[in-house]
C-alpha positions, -999 to +999 in steps of 0.1 A: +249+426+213+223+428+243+198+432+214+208+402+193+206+381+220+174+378+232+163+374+198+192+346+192+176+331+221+140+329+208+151+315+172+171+285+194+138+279+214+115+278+185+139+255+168+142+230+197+107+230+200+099+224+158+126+197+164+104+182+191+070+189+172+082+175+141+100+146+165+061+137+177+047+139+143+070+112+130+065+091+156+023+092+152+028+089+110+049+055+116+025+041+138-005+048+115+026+035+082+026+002+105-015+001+110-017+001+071+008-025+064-008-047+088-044-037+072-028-047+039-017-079+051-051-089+062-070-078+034-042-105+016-050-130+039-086-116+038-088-124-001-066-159+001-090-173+025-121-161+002-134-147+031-142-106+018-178-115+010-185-129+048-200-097+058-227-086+034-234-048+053-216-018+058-217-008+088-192+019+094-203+022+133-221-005+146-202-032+128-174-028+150-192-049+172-193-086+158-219-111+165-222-120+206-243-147+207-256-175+188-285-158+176-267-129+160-244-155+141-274-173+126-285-137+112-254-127+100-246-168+080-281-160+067-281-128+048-243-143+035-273-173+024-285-147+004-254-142-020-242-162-052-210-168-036-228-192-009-256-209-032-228-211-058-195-225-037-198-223-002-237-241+001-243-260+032-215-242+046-216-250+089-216-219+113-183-229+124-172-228+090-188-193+083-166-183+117-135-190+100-143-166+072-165-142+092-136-134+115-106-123+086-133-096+072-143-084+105-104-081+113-098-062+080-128-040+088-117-035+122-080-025+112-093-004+087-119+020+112-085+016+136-063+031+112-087+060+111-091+066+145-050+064+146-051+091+117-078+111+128-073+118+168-036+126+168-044+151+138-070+171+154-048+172+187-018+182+173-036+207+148-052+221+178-024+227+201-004+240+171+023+214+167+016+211+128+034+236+102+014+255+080+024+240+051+016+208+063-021+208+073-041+208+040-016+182+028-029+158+060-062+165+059-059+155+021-045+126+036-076+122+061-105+127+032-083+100+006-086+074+040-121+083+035-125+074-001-108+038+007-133+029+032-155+038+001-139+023-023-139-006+003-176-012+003-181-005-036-157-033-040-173-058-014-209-048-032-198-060-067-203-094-052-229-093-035-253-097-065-244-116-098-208-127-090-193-147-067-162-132-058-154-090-058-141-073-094-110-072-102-110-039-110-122-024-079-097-050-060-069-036-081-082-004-074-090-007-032-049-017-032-036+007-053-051+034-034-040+022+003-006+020-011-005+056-024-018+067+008+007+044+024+032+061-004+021+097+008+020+091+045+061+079+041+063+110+020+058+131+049+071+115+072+105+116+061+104+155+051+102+157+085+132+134+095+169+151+096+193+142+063+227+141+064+246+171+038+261+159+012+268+167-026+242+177-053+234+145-069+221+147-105+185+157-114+185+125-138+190+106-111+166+121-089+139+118-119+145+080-122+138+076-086+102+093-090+098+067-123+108+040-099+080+046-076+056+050-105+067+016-118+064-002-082+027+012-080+021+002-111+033-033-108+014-031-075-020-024-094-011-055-121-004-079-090-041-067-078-052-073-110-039-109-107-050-117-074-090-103-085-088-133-112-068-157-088-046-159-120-013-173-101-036-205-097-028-214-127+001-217-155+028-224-123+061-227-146+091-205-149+108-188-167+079-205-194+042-197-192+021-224-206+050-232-226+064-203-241+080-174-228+050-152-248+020-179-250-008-180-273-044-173-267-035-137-253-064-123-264-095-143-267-120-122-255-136-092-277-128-064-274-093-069-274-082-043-243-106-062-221-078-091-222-058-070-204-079-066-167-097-102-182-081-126-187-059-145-165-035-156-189-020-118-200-032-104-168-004-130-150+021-127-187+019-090-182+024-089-139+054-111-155+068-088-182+065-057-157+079-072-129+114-074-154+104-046-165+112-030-128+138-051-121+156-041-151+154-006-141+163-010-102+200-025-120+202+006-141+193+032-114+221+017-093+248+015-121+239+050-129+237+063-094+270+041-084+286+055-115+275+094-111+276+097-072+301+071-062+300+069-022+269+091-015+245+082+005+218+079-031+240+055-041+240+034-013+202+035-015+203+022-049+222-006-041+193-016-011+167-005-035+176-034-061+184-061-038+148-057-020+137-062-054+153-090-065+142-106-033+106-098-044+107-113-077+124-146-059+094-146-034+071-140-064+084-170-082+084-189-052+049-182-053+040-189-086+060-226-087+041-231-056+006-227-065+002-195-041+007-210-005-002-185+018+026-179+040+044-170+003+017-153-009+012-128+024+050-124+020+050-116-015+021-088-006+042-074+021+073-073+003+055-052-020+050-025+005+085-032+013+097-024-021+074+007-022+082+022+013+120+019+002+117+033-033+097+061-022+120+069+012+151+071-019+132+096-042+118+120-009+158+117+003+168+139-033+144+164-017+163+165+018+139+179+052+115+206+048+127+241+059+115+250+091+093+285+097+117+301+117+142+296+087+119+305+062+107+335+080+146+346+084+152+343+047+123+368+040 
């Protein structure tokens, strides 16, 4: 007995202190999840203002200072000068008037180098004093290099209009959000491995699986709706249920060749942000009636339940949207209900999974 319990004792201690370790960690990842869902909310209101071709550099250091005197203004509104998007739409355009968009990029930028810093300096330190499991480091630092790429990603899609177009591609916009919200996805992934679930039964692996689809589907939608906002293709065809129309209109593919009509043209780039958008919602309804049907009264089921009612209240605000001609109050909602919809599908499929085992279990197992 006076053997056991010293070593009782140590196991206890190196629990409590994993408990407060992983009790930090959380805390740090949901402050970076809220830096990115304000960063995403910008780059909306970034893009709805037409403002992400205001700053025509990358400057990942010194362009965290912005312009401090007059002088530096005039240089900046001059090399935007130099760009179709000014001699094309914006020509003549005042300095106070270049302010107004000036400022939302520099914001975005800003948010963005913040949300790095956030990442970064927390890592190190607790990597450093040894407050991150094993098991976890390579999958943050993965984590750290993928924030990297998006600043990347960032300035490849700012250059694609900087020379022969006059707003970004809609590919690399589609792109630029679809890869903050799978770091967003994987950050929320983590997070909540570390968090404590309550026991309850085994539900079943189906319903486990169609939680992973779900996520899949959400991104994917996510991508579409990028796709959409790259053509400004919710400026136009603003009826529903009916699109131009029809429920399936015409003229779905007049460009050549024919899969180009499907990242080019606005018409089947909005019909098919449509069609998937039922497509989820279809499949929210059936995860809960199979979830409410399989594990009546289980926590899982009670997620589904959430799950589909935050996205029905999506596709309302999308609508909403639509009917409205993208206002954007409606339109920075719809974006952040997105995230919304994502952060809750994915917190449902990493709850199947329950905590990850801590060391001190695992090394008592072997």
């Amino acid at each position: 007995m006076t053997d056991l319990a010293p070593a009782a004792d140590r196991v206890l201690a190196s629990r409590e202190r994993n408990d407060r370790n992983r009790l930090h960690i959380r805390i740090w990842l949901g402050v970076v999840l809220l830096a990115i869902f304000a960063l995403v909310l910008v780059g909306g209101a970034t893009r709805l203002t037409d403002s992400g071709l205001s700053i025509t550099q990358w400057k990942p250091i010194h362009g965290v200072i912005p312009p401090l005197s007059v002088a530096e203004w005039e240089e900046e509104l001059e090399l935007y000068r130099q760009i179709p998007e000014y001699q094309q739409i914006n020509k003549g355009m005042s300095l106070d008037e270049f302010k107004r968009i000036y400022w939302w990029e520099w914001a975005h930028r800003f948010l963005a180098r913040s949300v790095g810093v956030l990442f970064a300096v927390p890592f190190v330190f607790f990597l450093v004093t040894g407050r991150i499991e094993k098991r976890l480091r390579w999958p943050l630092f993965g984590l750290f290099l993928l924030g990297g790429l998006q600043g990347a990603v960032g300035w490849w899609m700012v250059a694609s209009g900087l020379v022969d177009r006059v707003d970004v591609s809609q590919y690399r916009l589609a792109t630029h959000l679809t890869l903050a919200c799978i770091i967003f996805a994987a950050i929320l992934w983590v997070q909540r491995g570390l968090a404590t679930y309550s026991k309850g039964p085994t539900p079943p692996a189906g319903l486990r699986r169609f939680a992973g689809v779900l996520v899949l589907m959400v991104l994917v939608q996510i991508y579409l709706g990028g796709l959409v906002a790259g053509l400004d293709a919710g400026l136009s065809y603003n009826t529903w249920p009916l699109m131009d129309g029809a429920f399936i209109p015409s003229d779905l593919f007049a460009i050549d060749p024919a899969w180009r009509n499907f990242f080019e043209n606005p018409k089947l780039v909005q019909l098919d942000h449509r069609l998937f958008g039922y497509l989820v919602w279809i499949a929210a309804l059936a995860h809960m009636v199979m979830a409410l049907r399989k594990a009546p009264g289980t926590t899982h089921a009670r997620r589904t339940t959430v799950l589909f009612a935050l996205v029905t209240l999506q596709a309302i605000v999308g609508i909403v949207t639509l009917l409205f001609q993208v206002p954007f109050d409606a339109a920075l909602t719809h974006q952040g209900g997105a995230l919304i919809v994502l952060a809750f599908a994915v917190a449902h499929y990493r709850g199947f999974y329950g905590e990850y085992p801590r060391e001190t279990e695992i090394a008592l197992r072997s």
